[in-house]
VMD Tcl script that builds the backbone (N, CA, C; Angstrom):
set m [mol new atoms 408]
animate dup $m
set s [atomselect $m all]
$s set {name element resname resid chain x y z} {
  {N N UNK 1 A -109.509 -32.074 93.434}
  {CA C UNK 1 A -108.323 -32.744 92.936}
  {C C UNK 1 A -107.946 -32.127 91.594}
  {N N UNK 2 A -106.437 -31.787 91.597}
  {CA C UNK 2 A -106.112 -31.099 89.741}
  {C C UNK 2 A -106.366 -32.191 88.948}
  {N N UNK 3 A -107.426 -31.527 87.995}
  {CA C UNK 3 A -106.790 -32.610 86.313}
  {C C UNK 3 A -105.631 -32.546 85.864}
  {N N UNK 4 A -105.440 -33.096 84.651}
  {CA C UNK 4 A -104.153 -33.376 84.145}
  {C C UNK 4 A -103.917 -31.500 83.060}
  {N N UNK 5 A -105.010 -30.778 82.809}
  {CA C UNK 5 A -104.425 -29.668 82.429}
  {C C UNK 5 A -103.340 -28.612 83.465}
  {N N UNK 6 A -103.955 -28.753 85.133}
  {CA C UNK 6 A -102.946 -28.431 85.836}
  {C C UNK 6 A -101.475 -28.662 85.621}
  {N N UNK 7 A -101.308 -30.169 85.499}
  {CA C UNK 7 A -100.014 -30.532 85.558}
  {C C UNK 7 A -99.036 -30.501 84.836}
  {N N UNK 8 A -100.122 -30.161 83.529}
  {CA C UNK 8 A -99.571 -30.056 82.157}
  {C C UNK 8 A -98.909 -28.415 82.009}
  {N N UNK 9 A -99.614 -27.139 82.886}
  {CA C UNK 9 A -99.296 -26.244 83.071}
  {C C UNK 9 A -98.634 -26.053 84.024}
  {N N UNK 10 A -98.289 -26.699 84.865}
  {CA C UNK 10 A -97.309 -26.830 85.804}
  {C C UNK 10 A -95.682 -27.264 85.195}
  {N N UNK 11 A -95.900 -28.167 84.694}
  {CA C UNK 11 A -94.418 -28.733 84.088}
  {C C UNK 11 A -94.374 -27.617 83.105}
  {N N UNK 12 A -95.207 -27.273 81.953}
  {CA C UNK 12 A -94.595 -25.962 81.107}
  {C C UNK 12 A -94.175 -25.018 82.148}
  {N N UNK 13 A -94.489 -24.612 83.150}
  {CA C UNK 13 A -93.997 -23.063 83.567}
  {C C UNK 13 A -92.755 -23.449 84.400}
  {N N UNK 14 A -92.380 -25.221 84.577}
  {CA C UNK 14 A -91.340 -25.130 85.081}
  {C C UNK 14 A -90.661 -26.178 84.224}
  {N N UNK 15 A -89.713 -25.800 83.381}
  {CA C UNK 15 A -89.033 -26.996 82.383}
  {C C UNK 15 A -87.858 -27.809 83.378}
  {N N UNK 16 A -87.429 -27.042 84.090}
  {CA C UNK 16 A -86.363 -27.609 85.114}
  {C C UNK 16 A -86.583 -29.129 85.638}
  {N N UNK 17 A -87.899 -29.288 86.067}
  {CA C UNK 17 A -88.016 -30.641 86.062}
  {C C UNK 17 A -88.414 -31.619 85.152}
  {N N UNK 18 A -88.292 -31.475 84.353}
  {CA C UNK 18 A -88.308 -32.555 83.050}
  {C C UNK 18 A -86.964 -32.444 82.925}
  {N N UNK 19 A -86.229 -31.449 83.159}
  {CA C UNK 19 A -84.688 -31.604 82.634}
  {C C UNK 19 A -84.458 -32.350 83.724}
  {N N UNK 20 A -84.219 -32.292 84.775}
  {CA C UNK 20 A -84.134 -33.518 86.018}
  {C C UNK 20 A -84.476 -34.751 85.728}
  {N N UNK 21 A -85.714 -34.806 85.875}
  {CA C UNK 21 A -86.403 -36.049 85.368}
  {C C UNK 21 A -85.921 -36.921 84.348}
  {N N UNK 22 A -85.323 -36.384 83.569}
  {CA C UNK 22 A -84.295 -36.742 82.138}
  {C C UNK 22 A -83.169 -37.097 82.614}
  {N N UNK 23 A -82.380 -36.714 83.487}
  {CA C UNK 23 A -80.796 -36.927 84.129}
  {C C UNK 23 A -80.971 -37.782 85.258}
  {N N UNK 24 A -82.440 -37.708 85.721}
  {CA C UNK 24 A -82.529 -38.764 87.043}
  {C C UNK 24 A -82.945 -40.540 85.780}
  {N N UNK 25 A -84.009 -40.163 84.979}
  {CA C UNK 25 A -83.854 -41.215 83.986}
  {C C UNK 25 A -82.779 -42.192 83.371}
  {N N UNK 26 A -81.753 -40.941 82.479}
  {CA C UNK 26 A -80.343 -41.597 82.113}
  {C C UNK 26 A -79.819 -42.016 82.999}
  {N N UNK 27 A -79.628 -41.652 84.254}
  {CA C UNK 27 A -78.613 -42.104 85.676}
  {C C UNK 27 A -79.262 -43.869 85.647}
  {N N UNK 28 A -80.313 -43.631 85.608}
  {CA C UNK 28 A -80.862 -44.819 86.608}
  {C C UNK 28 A -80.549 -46.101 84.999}
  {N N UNK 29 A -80.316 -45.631 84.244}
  {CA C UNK 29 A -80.338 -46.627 82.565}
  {C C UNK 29 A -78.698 -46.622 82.494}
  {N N UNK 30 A -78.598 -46.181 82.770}
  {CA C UNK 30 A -76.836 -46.207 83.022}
  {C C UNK 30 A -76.200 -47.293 83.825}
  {N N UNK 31 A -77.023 -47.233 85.210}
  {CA C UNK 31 A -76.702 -48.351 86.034}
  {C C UNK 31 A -77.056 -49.381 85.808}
  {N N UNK 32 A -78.340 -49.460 85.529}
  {CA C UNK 32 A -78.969 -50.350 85.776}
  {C C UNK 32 A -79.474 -51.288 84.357}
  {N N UNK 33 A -79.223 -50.355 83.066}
  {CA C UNK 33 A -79.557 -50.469 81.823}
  {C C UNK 33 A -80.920 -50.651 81.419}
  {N N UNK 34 A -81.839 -51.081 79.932}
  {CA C UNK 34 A -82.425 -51.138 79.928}
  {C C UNK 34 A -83.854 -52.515 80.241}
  {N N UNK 35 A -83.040 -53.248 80.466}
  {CA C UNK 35 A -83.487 -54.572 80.853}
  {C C UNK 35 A -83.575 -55.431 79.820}
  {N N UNK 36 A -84.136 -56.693 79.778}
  {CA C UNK 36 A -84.360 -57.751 78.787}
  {C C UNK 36 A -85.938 -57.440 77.933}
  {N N UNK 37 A -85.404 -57.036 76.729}
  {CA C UNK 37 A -86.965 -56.431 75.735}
  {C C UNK 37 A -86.770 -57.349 75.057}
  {N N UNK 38 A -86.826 -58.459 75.289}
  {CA C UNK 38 A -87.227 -59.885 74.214}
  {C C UNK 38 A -88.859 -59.819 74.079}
  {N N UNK 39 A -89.187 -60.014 75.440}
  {CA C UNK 39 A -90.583 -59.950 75.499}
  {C C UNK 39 A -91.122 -58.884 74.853}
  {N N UNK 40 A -90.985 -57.704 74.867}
  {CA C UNK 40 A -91.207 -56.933 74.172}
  {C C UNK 40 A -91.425 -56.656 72.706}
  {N N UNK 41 A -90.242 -57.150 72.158}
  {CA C UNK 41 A -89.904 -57.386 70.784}
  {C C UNK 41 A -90.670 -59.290 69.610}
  {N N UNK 42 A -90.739 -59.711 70.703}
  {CA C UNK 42 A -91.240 -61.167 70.568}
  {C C UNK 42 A -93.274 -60.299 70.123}
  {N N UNK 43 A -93.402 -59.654 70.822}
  {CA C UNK 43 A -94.866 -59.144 70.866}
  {C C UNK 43 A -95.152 -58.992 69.426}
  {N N UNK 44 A -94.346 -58.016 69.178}
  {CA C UNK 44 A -94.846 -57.498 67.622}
  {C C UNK 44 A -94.462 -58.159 66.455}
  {N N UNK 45 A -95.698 -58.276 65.708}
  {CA C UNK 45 A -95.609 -58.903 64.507}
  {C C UNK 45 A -94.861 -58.834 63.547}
  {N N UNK 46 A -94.239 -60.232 63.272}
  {CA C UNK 46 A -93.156 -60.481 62.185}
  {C C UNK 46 A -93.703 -59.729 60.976}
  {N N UNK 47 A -92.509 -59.557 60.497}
  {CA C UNK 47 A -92.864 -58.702 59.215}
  {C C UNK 47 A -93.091 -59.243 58.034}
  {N N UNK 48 A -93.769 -59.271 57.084}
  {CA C UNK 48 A -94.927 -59.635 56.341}
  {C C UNK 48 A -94.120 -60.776 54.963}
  {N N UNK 49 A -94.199 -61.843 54.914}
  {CA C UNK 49 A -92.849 -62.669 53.704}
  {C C UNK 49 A -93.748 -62.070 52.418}
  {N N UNK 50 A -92.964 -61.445 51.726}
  {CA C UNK 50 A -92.808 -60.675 50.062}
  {C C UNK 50 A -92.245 -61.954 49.497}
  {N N UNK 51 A -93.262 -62.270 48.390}
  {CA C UNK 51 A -92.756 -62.863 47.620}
  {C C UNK 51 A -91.754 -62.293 46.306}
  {N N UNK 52 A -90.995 -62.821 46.000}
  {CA C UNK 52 A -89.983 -62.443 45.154}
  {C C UNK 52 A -90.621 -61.563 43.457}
  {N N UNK 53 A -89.816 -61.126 43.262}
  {CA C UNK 53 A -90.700 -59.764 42.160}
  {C C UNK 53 A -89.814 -60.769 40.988}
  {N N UNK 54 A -90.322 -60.908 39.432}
  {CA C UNK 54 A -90.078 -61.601 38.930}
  {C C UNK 54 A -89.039 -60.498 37.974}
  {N N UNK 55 A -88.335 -60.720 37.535}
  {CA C UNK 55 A -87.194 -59.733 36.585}
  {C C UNK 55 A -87.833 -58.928 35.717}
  {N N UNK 56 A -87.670 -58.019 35.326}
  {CA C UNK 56 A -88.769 -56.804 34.375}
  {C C UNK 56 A -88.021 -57.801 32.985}
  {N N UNK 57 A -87.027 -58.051 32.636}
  {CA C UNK 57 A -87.001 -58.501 31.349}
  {C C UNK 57 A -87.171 -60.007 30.816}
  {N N UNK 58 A -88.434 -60.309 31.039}
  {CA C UNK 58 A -88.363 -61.627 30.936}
  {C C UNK 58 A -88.637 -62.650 29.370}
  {N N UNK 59 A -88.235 -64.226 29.355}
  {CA C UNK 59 A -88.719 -63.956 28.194}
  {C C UNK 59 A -90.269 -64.504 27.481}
  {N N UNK 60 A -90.495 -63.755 26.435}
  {CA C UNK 60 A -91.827 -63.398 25.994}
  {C C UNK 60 A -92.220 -62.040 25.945}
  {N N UNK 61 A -91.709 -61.435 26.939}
  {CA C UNK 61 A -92.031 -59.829 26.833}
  {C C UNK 61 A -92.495 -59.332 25.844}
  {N N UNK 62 A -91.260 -59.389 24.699}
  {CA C UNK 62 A -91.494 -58.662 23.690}
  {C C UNK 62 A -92.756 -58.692 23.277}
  {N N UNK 63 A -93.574 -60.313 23.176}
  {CA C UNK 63 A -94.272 -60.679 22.554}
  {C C UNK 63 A -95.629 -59.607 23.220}
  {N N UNK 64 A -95.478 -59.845 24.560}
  {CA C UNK 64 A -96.243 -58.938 25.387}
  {C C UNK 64 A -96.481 -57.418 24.882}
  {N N UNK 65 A -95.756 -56.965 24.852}
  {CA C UNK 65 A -95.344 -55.288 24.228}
  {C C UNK 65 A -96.288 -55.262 23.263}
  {N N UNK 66 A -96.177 -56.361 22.243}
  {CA C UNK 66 A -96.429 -55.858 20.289}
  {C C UNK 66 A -97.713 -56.220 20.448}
  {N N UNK 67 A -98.532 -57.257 21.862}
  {CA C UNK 67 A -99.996 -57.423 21.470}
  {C C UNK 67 A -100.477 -56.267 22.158}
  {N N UNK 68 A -100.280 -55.783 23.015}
  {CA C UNK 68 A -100.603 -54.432 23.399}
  {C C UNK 68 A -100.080 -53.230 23.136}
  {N N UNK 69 A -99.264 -52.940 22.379}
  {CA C UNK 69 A -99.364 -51.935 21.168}
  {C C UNK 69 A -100.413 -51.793 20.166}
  {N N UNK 70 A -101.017 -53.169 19.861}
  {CA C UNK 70 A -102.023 -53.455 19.362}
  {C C UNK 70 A -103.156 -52.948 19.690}
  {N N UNK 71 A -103.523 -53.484 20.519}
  {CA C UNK 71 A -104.602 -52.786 21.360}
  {C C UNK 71 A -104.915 -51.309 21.351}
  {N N UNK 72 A -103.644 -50.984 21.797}
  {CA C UNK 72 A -103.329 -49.510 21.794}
  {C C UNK 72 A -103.912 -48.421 21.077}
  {N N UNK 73 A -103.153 -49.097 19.528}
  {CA C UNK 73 A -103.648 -48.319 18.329}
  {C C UNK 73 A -104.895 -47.873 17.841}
  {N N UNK 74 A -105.512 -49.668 18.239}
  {CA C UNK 74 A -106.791 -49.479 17.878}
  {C C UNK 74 A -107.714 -48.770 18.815}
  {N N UNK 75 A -107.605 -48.329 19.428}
  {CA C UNK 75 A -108.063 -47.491 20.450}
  {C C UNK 75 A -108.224 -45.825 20.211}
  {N N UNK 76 A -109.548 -45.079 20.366}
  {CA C UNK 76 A -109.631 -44.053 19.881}
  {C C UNK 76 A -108.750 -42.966 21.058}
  {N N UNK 77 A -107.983 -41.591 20.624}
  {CA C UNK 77 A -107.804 -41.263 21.601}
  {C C UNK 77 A -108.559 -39.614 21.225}
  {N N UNK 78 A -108.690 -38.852 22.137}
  {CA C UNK 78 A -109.305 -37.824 21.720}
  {C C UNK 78 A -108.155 -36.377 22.444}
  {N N UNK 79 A -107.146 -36.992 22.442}
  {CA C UNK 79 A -106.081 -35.460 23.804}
  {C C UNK 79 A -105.417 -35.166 22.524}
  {N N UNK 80 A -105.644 -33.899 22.537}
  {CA C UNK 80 A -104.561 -32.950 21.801}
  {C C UNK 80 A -103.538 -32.980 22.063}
  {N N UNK 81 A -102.993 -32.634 23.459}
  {CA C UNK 81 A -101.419 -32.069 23.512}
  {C C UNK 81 A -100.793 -33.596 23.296}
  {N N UNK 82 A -99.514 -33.214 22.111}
  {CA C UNK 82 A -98.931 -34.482 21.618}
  {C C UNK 82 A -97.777 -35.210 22.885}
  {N N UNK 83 A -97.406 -34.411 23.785}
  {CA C UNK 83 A -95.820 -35.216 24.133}
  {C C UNK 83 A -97.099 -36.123 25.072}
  {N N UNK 84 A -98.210 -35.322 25.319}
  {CA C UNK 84 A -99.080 -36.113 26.475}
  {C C UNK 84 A -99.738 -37.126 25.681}
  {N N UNK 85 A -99.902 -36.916 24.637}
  {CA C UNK 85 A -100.591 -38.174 24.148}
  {C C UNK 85 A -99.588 -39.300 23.886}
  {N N UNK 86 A -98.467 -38.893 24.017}
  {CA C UNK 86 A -97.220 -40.373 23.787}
  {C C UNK 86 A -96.986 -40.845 24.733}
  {N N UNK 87 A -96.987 -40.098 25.956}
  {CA C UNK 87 A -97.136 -40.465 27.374}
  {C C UNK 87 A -98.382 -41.423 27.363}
  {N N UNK 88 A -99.550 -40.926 27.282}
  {CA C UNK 88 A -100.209 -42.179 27.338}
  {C C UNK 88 A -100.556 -43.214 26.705}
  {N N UNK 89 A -99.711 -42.851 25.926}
  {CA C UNK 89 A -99.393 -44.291 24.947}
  {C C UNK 89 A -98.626 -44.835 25.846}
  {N N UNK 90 A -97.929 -45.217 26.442}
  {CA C UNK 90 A -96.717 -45.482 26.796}
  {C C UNK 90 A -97.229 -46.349 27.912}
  {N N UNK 91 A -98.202 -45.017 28.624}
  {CA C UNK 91 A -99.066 -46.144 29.782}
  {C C UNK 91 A -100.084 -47.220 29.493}
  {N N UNK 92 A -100.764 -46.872 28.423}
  {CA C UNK 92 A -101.682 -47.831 27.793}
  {C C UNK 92 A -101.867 -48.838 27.647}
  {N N UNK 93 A -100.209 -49.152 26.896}
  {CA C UNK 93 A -99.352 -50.072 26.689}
  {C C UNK 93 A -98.751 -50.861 28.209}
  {N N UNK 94 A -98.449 -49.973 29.131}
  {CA C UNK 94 A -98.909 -51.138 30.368}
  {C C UNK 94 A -99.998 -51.241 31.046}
  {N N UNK 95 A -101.026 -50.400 30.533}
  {CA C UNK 95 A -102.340 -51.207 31.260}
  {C C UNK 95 A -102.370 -52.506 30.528}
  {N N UNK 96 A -102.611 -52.294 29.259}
  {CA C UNK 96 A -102.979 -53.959 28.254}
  {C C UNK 96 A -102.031 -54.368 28.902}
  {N N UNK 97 A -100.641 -54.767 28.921}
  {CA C UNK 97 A -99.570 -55.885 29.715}
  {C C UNK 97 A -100.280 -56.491 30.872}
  {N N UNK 98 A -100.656 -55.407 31.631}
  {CA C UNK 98 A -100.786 -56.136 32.757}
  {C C UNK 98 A -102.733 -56.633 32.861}
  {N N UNK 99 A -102.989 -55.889 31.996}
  {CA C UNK 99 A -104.367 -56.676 32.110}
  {C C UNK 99 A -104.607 -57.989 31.591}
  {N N UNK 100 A -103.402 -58.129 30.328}
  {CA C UNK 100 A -103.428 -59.566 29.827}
  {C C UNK 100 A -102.644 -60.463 30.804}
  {N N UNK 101 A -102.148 -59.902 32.036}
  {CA C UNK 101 A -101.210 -60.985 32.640}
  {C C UNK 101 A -102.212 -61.532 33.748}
  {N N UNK 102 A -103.298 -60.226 34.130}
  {CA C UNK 102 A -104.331 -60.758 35.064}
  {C C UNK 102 A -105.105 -61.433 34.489}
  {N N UNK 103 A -105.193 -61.763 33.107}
  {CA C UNK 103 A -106.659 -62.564 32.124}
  {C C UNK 103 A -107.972 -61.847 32.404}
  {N N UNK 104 A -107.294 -60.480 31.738}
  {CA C UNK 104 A -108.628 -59.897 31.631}
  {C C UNK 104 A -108.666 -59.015 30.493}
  {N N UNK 105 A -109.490 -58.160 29.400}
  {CA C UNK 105 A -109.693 -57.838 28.534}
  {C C UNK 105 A -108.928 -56.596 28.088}
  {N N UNK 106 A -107.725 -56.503 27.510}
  {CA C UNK 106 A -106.928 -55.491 27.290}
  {C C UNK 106 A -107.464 -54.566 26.568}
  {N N UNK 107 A -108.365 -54.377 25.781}
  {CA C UNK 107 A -109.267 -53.864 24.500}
  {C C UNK 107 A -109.939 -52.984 26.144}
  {N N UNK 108 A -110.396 -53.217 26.834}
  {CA C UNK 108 A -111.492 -52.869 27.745}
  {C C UNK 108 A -110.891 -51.667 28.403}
  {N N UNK 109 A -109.558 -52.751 29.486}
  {CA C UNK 109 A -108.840 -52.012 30.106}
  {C C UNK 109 A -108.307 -50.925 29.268}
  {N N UNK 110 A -107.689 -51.067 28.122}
  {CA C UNK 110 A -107.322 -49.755 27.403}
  {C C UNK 110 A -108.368 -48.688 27.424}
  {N N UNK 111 A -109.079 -48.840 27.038}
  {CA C UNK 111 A -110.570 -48.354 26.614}
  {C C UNK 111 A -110.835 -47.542 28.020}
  {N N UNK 112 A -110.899 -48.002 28.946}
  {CA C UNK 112 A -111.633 -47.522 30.579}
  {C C UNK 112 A -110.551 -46.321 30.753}
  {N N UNK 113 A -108.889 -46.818 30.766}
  {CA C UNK 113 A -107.663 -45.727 30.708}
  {C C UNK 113 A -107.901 -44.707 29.931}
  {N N UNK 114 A -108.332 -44.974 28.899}
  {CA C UNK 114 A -108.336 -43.715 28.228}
  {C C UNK 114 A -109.492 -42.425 28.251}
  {N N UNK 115 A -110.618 -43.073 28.855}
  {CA C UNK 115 A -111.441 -42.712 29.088}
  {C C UNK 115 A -111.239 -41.968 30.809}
  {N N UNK 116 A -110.646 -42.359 31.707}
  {CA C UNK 116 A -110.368 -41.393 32.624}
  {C C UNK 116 A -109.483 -40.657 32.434}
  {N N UNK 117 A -108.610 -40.890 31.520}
  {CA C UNK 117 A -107.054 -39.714 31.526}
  {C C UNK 117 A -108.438 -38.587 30.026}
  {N N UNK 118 A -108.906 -38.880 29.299}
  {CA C UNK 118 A -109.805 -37.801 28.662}
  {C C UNK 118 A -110.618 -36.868 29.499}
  {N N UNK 119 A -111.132 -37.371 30.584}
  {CA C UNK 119 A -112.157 -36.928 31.037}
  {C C UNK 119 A -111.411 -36.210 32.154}
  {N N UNK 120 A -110.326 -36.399 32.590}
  {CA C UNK 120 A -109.584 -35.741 33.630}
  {C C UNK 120 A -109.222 -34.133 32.552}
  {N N UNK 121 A -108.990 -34.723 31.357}
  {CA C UNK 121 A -108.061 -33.445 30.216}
  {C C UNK 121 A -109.526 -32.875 30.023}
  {N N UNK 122 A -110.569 -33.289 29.927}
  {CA C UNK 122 A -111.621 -32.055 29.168}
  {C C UNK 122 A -112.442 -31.276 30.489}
  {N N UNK 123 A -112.164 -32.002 31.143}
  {CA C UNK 123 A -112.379 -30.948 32.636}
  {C C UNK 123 A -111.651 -29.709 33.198}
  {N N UNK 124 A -110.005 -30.120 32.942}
  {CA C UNK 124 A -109.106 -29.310 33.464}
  {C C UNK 124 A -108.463 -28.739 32.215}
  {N N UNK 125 A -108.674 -28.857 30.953}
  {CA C UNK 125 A -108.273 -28.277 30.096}
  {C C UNK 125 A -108.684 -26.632 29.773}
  {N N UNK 126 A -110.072 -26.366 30.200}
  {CA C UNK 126 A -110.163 -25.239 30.286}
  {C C UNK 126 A -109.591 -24.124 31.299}
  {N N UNK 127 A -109.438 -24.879 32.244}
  {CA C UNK 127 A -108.315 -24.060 33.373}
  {C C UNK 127 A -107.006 -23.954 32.611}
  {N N UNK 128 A -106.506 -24.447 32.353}
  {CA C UNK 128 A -105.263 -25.137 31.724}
  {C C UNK 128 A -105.169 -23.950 30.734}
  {N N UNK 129 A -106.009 -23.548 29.966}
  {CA C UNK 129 A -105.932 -22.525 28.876}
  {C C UNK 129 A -105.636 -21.502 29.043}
  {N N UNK 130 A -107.247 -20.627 30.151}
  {CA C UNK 130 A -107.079 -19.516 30.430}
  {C C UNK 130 A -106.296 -19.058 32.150}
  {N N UNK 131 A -105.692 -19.912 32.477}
  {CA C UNK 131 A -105.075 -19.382 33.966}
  {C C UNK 131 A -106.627 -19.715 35.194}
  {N N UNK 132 A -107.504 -20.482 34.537}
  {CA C UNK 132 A -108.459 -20.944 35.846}
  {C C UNK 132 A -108.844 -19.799 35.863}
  {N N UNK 133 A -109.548 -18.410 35.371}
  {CA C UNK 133 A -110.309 -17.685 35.366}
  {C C UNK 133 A -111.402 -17.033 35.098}
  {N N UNK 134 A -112.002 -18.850 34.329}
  {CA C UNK 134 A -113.656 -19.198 33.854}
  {C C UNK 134 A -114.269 -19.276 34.672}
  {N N UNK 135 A -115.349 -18.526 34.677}
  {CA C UNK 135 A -116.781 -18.919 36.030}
  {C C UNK 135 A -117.281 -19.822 35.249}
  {N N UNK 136 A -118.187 -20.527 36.167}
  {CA C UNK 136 A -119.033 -22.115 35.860}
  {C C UNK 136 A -120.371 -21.121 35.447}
}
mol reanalyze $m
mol bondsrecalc $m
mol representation Tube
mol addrep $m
């Protein structure tokens, strides 16, 4: 009996019938249409209720901003290149936001951020210098 690689090499060496097969398909959806896909559509799972995102400018913010700027400052940083070090100021400043909105230690969370964006820069900084053409 053929497996299915036969058939599979059979229909490639003859495309003619898939093109058939396609016009005998549409014919028969034409007449007859596609039927009732309620059932079908009833099957799959409703899509997921999002709760509503709260406005980026809310008020207190500010207040939010200036205690984690705080944080910020006091925080050692060790990256040279400057536009990158304002950049991560910038992010810093929403890690503390949002770590104080989860009630958890912004001093920390700053602290942990800065410590992977350093350790990402003193790894790849030497590539970064010479064109990645240091042996280990």
């Amino acid at each position: 009996m053929p497996d299915a690689a036969y058939y599979r090499a059979w229909r490639a060496a003859h495309p003619e019938y898939k093109k058939r097969q396609n016009e005998l398909r549409n014919a028969r959806r034409r007449i007859h249409g596609r039927g009732d896909r309620s059932r079908e559509y009833a099957r799959r799972s409703p899509p997921p209720s999002l709760e509503p995102i709260p406005p980026v400018w809310v008020a207190g913010q500010d207040v939010l901003i200036d205690l984690a700027w705080g944080y910020v400052s006091h925080c050692p940083r060790g990256v040279v290149v400057s536009f990158r070090e304002d950049e991560l100021a910038l992010d810093a400043v929403g890690v503390a936001v949002l770590a104080m909105l989860e009630h958890r230690d912004p001093a920390e969370a700053v602290r942990r951020f800065y410590a992977v964006e350093s350790n990402w820069m003193f790894h790849a900084a030497p590539f970064l210098l010479d064109g990645g053409d240091n042996e280990p």
